[in-house]
FIFI-749582 format. One record per residue: residue in one letter; x, y, z of N, C-alpha, C in turn. Coordinates in steps of 0.1 Angstrom, whole numbers, plus 5000, padded with zeros to 4 digits. Layout:
AXYZXYZXYZ...
//
This chain:
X500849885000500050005000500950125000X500450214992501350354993500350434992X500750564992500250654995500250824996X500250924993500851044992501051075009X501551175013502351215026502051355032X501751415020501451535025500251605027X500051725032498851735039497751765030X496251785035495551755027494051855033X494051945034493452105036492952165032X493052125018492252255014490652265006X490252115004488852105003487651975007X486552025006485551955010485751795005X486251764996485951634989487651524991X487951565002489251455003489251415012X488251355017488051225030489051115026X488551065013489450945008491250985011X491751125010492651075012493451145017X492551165030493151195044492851075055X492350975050492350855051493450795052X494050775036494950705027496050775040X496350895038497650985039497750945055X496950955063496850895076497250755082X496650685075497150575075498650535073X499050615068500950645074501150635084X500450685093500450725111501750825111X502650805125503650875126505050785114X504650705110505950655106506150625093X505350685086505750675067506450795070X507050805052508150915054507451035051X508351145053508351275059507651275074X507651195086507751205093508351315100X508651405113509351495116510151445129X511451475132511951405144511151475159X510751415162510451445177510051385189X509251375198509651335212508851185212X509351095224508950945223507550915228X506550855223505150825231505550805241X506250705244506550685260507050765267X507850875263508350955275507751095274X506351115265505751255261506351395257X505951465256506451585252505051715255X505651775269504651905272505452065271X504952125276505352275279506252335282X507052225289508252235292509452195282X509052065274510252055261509952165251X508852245251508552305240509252445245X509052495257510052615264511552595261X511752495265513252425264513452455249X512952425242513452465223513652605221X512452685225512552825226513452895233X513652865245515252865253516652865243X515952735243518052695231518052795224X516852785213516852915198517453045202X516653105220517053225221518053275227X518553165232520353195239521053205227X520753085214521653105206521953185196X520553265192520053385188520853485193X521253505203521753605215522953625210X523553515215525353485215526153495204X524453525188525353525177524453625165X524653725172523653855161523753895149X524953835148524953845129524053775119X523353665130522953555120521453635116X520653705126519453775127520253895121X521153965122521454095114521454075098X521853905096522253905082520453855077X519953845083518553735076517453875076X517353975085516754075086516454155074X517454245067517254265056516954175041X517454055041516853975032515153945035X514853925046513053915052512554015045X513354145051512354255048512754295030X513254245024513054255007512054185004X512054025009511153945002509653995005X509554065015508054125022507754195016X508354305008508254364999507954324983X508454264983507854164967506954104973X506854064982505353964979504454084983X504454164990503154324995503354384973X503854334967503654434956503754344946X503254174952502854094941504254074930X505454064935506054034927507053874927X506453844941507153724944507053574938X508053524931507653424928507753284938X507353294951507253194956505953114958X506252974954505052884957505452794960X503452704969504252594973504652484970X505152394974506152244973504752144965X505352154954503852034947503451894958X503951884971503551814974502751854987X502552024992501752075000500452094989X499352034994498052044989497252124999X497652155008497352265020496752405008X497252424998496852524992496652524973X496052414978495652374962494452414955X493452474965492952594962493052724953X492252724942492852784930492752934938X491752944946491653094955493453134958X493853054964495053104966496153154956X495653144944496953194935495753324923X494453294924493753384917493253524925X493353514941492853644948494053674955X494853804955496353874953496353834970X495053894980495253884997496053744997X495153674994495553504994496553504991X497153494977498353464977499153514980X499253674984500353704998500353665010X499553615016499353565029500453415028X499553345021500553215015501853245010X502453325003503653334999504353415012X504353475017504253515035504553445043X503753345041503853215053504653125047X504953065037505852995032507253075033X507353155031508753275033509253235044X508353305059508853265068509153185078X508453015072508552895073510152845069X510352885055511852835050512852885056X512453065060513553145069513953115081X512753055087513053005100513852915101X513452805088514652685090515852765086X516052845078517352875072518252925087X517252995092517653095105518053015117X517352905122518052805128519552705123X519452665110520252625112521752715110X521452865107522752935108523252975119X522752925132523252945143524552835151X524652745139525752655149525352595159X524352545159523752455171524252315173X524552235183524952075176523352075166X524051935164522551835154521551835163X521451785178520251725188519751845188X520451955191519752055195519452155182X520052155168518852155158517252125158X517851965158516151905160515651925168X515551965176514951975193514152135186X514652205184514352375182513752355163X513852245159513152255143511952205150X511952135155510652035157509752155163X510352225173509352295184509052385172X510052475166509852585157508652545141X508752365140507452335129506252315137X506152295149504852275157503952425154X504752525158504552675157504252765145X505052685136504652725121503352645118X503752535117502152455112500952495122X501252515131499952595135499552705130X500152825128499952915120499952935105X499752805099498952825081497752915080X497452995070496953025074494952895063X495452845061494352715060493952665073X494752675082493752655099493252725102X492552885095491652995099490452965091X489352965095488352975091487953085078X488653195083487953315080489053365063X490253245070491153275056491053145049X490853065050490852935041489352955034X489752935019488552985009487752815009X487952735009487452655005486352625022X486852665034485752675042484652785046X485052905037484153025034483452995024X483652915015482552935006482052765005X482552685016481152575020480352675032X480652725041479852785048478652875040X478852955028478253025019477352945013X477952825005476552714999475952675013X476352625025475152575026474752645042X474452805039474352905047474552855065X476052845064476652865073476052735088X475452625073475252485087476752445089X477752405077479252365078479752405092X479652525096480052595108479752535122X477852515120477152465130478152355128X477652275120478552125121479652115130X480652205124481952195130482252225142X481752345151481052345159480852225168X480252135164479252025170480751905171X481351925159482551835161483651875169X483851965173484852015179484452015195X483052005199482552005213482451815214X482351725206482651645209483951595211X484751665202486251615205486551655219X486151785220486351825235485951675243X485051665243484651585252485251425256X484851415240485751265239486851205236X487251285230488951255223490151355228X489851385239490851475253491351555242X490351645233490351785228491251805216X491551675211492251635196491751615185X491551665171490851585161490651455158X489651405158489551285153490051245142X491051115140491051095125490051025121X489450935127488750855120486850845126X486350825117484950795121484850595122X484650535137484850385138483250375139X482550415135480950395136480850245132X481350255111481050135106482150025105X482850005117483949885120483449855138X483449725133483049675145484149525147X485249495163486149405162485149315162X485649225156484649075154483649075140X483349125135482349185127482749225118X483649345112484649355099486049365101X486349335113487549365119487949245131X489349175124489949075135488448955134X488748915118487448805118488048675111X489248655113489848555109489648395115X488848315112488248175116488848095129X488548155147489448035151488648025168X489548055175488848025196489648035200X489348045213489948115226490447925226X491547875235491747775239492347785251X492647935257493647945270493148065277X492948095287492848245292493748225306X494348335312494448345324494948535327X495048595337494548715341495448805328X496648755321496848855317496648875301X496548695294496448715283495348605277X495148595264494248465258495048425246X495148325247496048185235494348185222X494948205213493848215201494248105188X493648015188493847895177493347915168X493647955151493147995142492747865134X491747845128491747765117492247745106X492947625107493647665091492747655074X493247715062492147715055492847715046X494047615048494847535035494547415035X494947315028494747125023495747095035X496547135034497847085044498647195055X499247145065499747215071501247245075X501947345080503047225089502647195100X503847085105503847015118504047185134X505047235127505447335141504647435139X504147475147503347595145503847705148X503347825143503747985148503048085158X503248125168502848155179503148305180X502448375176502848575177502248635189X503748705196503248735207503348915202X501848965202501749085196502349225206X502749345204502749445213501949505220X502449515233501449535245500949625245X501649825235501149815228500049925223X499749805213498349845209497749695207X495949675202495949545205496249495187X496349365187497049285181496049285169X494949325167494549315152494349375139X495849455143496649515131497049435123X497449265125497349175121496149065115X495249145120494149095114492849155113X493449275101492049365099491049285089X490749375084489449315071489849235065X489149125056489649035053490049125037X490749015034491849085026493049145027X492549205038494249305042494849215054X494249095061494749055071496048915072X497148955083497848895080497548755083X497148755094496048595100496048495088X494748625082494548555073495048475060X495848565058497048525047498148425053X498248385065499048285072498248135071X496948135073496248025080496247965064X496248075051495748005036496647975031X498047995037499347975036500247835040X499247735044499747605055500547645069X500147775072500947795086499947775100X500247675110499147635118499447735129X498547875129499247915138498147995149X498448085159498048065173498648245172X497948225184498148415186497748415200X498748565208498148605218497348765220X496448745225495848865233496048905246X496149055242496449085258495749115267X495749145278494049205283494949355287X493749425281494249575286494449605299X495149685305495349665321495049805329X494749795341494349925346495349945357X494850025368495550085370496149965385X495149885384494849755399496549685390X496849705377497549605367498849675368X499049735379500349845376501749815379X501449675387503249625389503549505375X502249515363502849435357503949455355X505449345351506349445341506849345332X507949295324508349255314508249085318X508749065333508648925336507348875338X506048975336504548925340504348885323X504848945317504048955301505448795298X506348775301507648665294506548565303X506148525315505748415321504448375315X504148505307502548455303503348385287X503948425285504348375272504748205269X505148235280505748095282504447975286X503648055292502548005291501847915281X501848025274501147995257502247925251X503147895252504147795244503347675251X503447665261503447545264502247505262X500947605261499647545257499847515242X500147595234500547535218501247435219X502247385221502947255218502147155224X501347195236500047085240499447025233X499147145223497747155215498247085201X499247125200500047095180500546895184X501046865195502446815198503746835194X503946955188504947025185506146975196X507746975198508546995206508547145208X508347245198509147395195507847465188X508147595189507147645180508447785172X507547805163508047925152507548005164X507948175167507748265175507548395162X506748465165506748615158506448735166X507248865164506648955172506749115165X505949185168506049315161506549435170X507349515170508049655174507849585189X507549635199507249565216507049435216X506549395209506049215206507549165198X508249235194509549165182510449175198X510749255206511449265214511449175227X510149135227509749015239509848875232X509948875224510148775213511848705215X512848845211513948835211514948815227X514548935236514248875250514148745252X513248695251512548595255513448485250X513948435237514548375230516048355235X516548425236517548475244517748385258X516848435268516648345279516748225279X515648165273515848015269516747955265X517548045258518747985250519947975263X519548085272520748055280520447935291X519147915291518747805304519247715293X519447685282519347575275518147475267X516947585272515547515267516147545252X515347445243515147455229513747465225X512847505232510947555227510947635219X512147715212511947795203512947755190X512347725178512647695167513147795160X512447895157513048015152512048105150X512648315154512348415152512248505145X511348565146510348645134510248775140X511148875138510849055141510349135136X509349215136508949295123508849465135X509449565125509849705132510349685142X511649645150511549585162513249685162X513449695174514249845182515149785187X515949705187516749625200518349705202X518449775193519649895194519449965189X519450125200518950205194520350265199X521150285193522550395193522350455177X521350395171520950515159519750635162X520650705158519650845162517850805159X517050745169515650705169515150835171X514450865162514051015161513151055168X512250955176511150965186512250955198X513150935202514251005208514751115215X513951215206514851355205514651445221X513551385233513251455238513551385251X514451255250514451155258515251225270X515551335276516251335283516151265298X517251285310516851275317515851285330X515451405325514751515332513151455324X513051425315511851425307511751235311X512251165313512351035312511651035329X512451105339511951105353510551155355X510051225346508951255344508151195337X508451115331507351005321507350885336X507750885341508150775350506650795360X507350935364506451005375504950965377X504551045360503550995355502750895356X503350785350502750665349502650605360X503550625373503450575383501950625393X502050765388500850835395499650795392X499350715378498450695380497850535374X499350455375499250315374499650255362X499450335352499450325338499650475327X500150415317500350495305499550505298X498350585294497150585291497550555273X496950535264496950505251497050575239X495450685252495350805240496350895244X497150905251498250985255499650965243X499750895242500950805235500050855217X498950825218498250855208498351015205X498251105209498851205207500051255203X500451225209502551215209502851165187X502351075187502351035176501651105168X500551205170500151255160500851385155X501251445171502351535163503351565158X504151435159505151415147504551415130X503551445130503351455118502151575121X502651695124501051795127500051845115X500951845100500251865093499151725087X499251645086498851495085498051455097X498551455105497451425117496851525126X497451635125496351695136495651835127X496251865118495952035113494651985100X494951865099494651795085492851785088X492851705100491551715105491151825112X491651905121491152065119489952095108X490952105099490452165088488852085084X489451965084488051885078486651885089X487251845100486051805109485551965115X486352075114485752195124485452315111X486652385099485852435090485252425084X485552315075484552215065483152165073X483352075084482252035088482251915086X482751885082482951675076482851615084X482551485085482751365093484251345092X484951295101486551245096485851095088X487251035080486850935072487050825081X486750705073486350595074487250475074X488650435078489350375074489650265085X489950145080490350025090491350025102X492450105091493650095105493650215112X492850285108492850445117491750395127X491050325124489750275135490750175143X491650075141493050015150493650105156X493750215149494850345160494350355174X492750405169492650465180491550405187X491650265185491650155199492550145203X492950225214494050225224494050105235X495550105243495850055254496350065263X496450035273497150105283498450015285X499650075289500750015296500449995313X501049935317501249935332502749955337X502450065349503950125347504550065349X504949975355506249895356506949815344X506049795334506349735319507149885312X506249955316506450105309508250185317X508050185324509450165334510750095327X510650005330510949895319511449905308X510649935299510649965286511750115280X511150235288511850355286513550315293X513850225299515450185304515850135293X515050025289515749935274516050025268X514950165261515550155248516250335253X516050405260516750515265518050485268X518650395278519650355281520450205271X519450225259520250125254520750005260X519349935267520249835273520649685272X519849685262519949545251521149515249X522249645242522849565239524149545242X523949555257524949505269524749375273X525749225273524849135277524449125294X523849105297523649145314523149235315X522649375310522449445316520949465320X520049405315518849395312518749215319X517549195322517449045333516049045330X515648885324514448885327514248725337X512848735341512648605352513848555353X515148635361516048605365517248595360X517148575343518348525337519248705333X520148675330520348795327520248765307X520048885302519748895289520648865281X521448815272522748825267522148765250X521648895241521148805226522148775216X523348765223524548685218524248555217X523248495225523048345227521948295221X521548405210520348325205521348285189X520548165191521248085176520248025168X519048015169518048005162517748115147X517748035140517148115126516148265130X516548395121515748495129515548585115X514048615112513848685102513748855107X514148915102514149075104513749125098X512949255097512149315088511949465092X512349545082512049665088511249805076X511049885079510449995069511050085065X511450115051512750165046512450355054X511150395051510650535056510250525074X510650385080510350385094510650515103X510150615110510950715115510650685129X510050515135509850505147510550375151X511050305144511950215149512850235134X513750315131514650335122515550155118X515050175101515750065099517449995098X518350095099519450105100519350035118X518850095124518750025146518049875141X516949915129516149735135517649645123X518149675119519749575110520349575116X520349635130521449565142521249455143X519849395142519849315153520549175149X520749165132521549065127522849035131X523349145139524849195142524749115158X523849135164523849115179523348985185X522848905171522448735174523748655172X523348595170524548465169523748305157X522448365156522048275143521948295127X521448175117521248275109520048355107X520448475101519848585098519548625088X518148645084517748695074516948845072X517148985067516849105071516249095056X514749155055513949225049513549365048X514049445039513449605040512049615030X511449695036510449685031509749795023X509049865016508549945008507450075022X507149965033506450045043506750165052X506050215059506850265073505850165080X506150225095506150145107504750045107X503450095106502250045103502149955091X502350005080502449975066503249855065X504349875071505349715073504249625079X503549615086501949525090501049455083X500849605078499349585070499849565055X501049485046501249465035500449375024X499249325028498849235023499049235006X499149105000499449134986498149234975X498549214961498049314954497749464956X498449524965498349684967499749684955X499349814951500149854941501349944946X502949924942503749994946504949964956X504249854962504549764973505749704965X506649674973508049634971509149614983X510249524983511349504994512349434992X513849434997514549444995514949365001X516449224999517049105006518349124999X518949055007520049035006521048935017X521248805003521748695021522948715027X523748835023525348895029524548975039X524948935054524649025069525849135067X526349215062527849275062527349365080X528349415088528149485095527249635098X527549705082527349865077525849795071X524549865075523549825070523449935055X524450015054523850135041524849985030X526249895033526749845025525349685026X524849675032523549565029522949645019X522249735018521849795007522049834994X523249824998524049834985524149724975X523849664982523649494974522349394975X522049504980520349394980519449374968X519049314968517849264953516549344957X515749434945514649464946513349344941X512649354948511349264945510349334950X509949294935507449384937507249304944X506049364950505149314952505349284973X504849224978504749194994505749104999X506249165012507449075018506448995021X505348965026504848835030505248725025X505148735010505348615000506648535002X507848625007509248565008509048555024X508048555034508148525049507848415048X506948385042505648225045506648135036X507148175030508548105022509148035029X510148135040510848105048510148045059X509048085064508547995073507947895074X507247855061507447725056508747605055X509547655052510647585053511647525068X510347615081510947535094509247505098X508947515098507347435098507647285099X508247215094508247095095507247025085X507346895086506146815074505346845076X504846865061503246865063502346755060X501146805068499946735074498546775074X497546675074496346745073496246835083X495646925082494947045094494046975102X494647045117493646935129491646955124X491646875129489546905127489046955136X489747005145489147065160490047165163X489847285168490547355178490647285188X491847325194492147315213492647145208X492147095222492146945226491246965241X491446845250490746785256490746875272X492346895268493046985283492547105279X492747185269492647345263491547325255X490047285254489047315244488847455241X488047445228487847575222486947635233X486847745236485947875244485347915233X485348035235484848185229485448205214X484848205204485248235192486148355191X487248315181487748495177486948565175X487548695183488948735186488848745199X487748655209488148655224487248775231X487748795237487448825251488048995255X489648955256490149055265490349175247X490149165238490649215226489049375231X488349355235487449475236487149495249X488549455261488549505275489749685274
//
C-alpha cells in the first residue's frame, strides 16, 4: 500500500485521502523528528526549544542581522505581488485555486511559506549541535504548522465558501464536532469515524477460539484454510502496545488470514488491557505468560518447539525471550520472526529527540501516579510528529469544512488504544533510553540475565525503509547482535504499513539480501529489489521450518485446552 504524505486541507471532497495519507500514522516518510510516546512531550520540552533558539539567537547576532534585511526584501515583493514563491507540489494545503487567483491570498501564502523556509534557514545558521537542531526544528514546525493560514476559518477559501452554499450549517457542524472532541477525544481531532467497523464483525474476523485464558492474556487457535499444514506451529506474541488486530484487519488486508491459507498452523496472543489495579505488571509478568502459551500450543500441535513472531514491543519480547531460553538451554523455540523491532537504538531513533533525563523522570512519574500509560496519550504524541497529516489535517476537515472524519480500518485500530502498566512501561523507557539490550547482562528477565548473543535460532528481520519510529538501520542491528542465521527484509512500508502489506496493493516492494555485512547502508547496497509483498518471501521462509506437512487438525484446542469463545476473544474489547 502506498500513499501520498502530504497534507490534505484544502477541500470539501478528500476524505478518501486523508484516510489514505493517515494511515501512514507517525511513521511513513516525511515524518518529523520528535519526542517518544513513551516518555511524552509537554510545555516544558517546547519552552526548552524556545530557550535553546533564544540563547543561541543571543550569542550570535549576525545571524538575525544578516536574515533581517533579506525578510524584509522578500516582504516587499510579495506586498507588491511580485514574488515568485509557491508551494512544494507536494503541500495540497493550498491547492485551492483561491490561493493563486485572489492577490490577499496569495500574499498571505507566499508570506507564510517565506517565513517557514526562513525560520529553518535561521536555525540552522546558528551553529547548534544536530540534537539541538532538531529539538528547536521540531518545536519551531509545531509553531509554524499551527499558524497556516488554512487553519483559519475566515482565511481558508474552501471553508468560506462551503459555509456560503450551505448557509453557514458547515460551521454549526463543525462546531458540533469540535465540542465532541472536547469531550471525547481529550480535545484532539478525530482521525477516524469507527461507527462502521466493529472488532469481530469487519475487523479481527479470521476463523478460530479462545483455547487458554488466564488474568493476563488469551491463546487464540486459528483455523487453518489450507489442504495441508506444517507440523510446528507459529505463535505471535503481539505488542502490549496496541491490540493485536493490526494483524488481522478486514479480510483481505489481514495477515492471519494470509497465514492460515498459507499452511501455517498458527495461534496468537491477546492481551487484556490493564488498569491501574495492573500496575506492577512488568516484562517478567508478560515473558511468564508467554511461556505460558508455548506450552499450551505445543500441547495442542504436539509440536516439541514452535515458530515465534513478534512486532515493534511484541519483536522485542520475542527476542528477549529467546535469548533466555537459549541460556537456560530450553530449545521451545525453533526460530524468530521481528517485524519494526528496536533492540539497538545507538541510531539516532528520532522519537528520541526529547528523551532526556529530566523528561524520562517524568514519564516515570506519570505513569506511576496513576498506574498506567494511558493510550490516547501516547496516541497524541504520535500525531504530532506528523502535525500537518494528523492533527491540522482534521482541523480543517472536521471543524471548518464540517465533515465527518473518514472511514478507514487501520485508523479505527489506532485509535483502539491500550494502556501500559507502569512497571512494563518503566521497563521499557530503560531498554530503549539506556540502550540496554545491547549490553549482555544488563537487562534480566525472570531471572536470567539477557545476553542475545545466545540466540542461535534462525531469525527473520524486517523493517520499513521510511520507518521514523523504529529506524531501519537500529532494526539491522539486530542481525549483528544474534549469533543465528539471519535473514533481514526491508520493506517498501513505514512502521504500520510494514503490518498491514497484504498482497495486490500497488507499489509495494522489498529488499533482501543473504550477505549480513556489518554497515546496513553496504547491505543495501547489494540487495535485490522485489514487487510486490514481503509476505510472500516470509511464508517462504516459514514454511521451510514448519516441518512436514499434514492434514489440518478437525478441531480447535484438545481435551486439556478446548475451544471457548470464538475469535477474537474476550480481553481484545477489555
Amino acid at each position: 500500500m502506498t500513499a501520498p504524505t502530504s497534507a490534505n486541507t484544502g477541500g470539501a471532497d478528500g476524505g478518501d485521502d486523508l484516510a489514505i495519507e493517515a494511515a501512514l500514522l507517525a511513521g511513513g516518510p516525511g515524518a518529523v523528528v520528535g519526542p517518544s510516546p513513551f516518555v511524552g512531550f509537554g510545555a516544558r520540552d517546547a519552552v526548552g526549544g524556545l530557550v535553546t533558539l533564544g540563547k543561541h539567537s543571543v550569542s550570535k547576532p549576525w545571524a538575525l542581522a544578516k536574515a533581517t534585511p533579506r525578510t524584509l526584501w522578500q516582504v516587499a515583493r510579495i506586498g507588491t505581488g511580485r514574488s515568485p514563491i509557491t508551494p512544494d507540489a507536494k503541500d495540497k494545503r493550498f491547492r485551492d485555486s483561491a490561493w493563486e487567483d485572489v492577490a490577499v491570498l496569495r500574499a498571505l501564502m507566499q508570506l507564510y511559506l517565506y517565513l517557514g523556509r526562513e525560520a529553518d534557514e535561521f536555525v540552522e545558521s546558528l551553529g547548534m549541535s544536530d540534537r539541538d537542531v532538531e529539538r528547536v526544528e521540531f518545536v519551531v514546525g509545531l509553531i509554524r504548522e499551527s499558524l497556516a493560514p488554512t487553519n483559519n476559518v475566515i482565511l481558508n477559501p474552501a471553508a468560506v465558501r462551503k459555509a456560503k452554499e450551505t448557509k453557514g450549517a458547515s460551521l454549526v457542524a463543525g462546531l458540533n464536532n469540535l465540542i465532541r472532541d472536547i469531550r471525547e477525544n481529550h480535545g484532539m481531532p478525530s482521525q477516524v469515524n469507527r461507527d462502521p467497523f466493529k472488532v469481530g464483525i469487519n475487523l479481527a474476523v479470521t476463523p478460530g477460539a479462545v483455547i487458554y485464558r488466564n488474568d493476563v492474556m488469551e491463546v487464540i487457535q486459528y483455523s487453518s484454510q489450507s489442504p495441508t499444514v506444517g507440523t510446528r506451529p507459529l505463535l505471535v506474541i503481539p505488542p502490549q502496545v496496541n491490540k493485536y488486530y493490526a494483524l488481522d484487519l478486514a479480510p483481505g488486508r489481514s495477515m492471519y488470514e494470509y497465514l492460515v491459507q498459507h499452511g501455517i498452523q498458527l495461534f496468537g496472543i491477546s492481551w487484556r488491557n490493564p488498569t491501574s489495579k495492573e500496575r506492577d505488571w512488568s516484562f517478567d509478568t508478560y515473558a511468564e505468560a508467554a511461556l505460558e502459551a508455548i506450552d499450551v500450543v505445543t500441547a495442542v500441535t504436539g509440536s516439541d518447539d514452535v515458530n515465534l513472531m513478534g512486532g515493534c514491543a511484541g519483536g522485542m519480547m520475542v527476542s528477549i525471550l529467546t535469548a533466555v531460553l537459549a541460556a537456560r538451554g530450553d530449545t521451545r523455540i525453533h526460530s524468530a520472526t521481528t517485524l519494526v523491532t528496536l533492540l539497538d537504538s545507538r541510531v539516532d531513533a528520532e522519537i528520541l529527540l526529547f528523551a532526556s533525563d529530566q523528561s524520562v523522570k517524568a514519564a516515570k512519574l506519570q505513569s506511576s501516579r496513576t498506574g498506567v500509560l494511558d493510550g490516547w496519550r501516547m496516541g497524541q504524541v504520535f500525531a504530532w510528529l506528523r502535525p500537518n497529516e494528523l492533527v491540522w489535517n482534521y482541523w480543517v476537515n472536521n471543524y471548518l469544512l464540517g465533515n465527518s472524519p473518514p472511514s478507514f480500518d487501520i485508523l479505527a485500530w489506532n485509535a483502539d488504544t491500550t494502556r501500559l502498566p507502569a512497571a512494563f512501561h518503566h521497563q521499557l523507557l530503560d531498554i530503549v533510553v539506556q540502550n540496554q539490550l545491547i549490553v549482555p547482562g544488563r537487562f534480566t528477565l525472570l531471572g536470567t540475565p539477557v545476553d542475545l548473543g545466545k540466540i542461535t535460532v534462525d531469525m527473520f528481520v524486517v523493517a520499513g525503509l521510511p520507518d521514523h519510529i523504529t529506524p531501519w538501520h537500529g532494526c539491522y542491528h539486530t542481525v549483528q547482535l544474534v549469533s543465528g542465521q539471519s535473514e533481514f527484509v526491508l520493506c517498501s512500508g513505514g512502521h504500520v504499513q510494514t503490518l498491514v502489506s497484504a498482497p495486490g496493493h500497488r507499489g509495494q516492494y522489498y529488499f533482501t539480501n543473504p550477505a549480513t555485512p556489518p554497515d546496513p547502508n553496504v547491505w543495501q547496497a547489494g540487495a535485490e529489489r522485489h514487487e510486490g509483498t514481503w509476505w510472500d518471501r516470509w511464508v517462504e521462509w516459514l514454511g521451510e521450518r514448519s516441518g512436514p506437512m499434514k492434514r489440518p487438525p478437525r478441531q480447535l484446542g484438545n481435551a486439556e485446552y478446548p475451544a471457548k469463545e470464538p475469535a477474537p476473544g474476550l480481553y481484545i474489547h477489555s
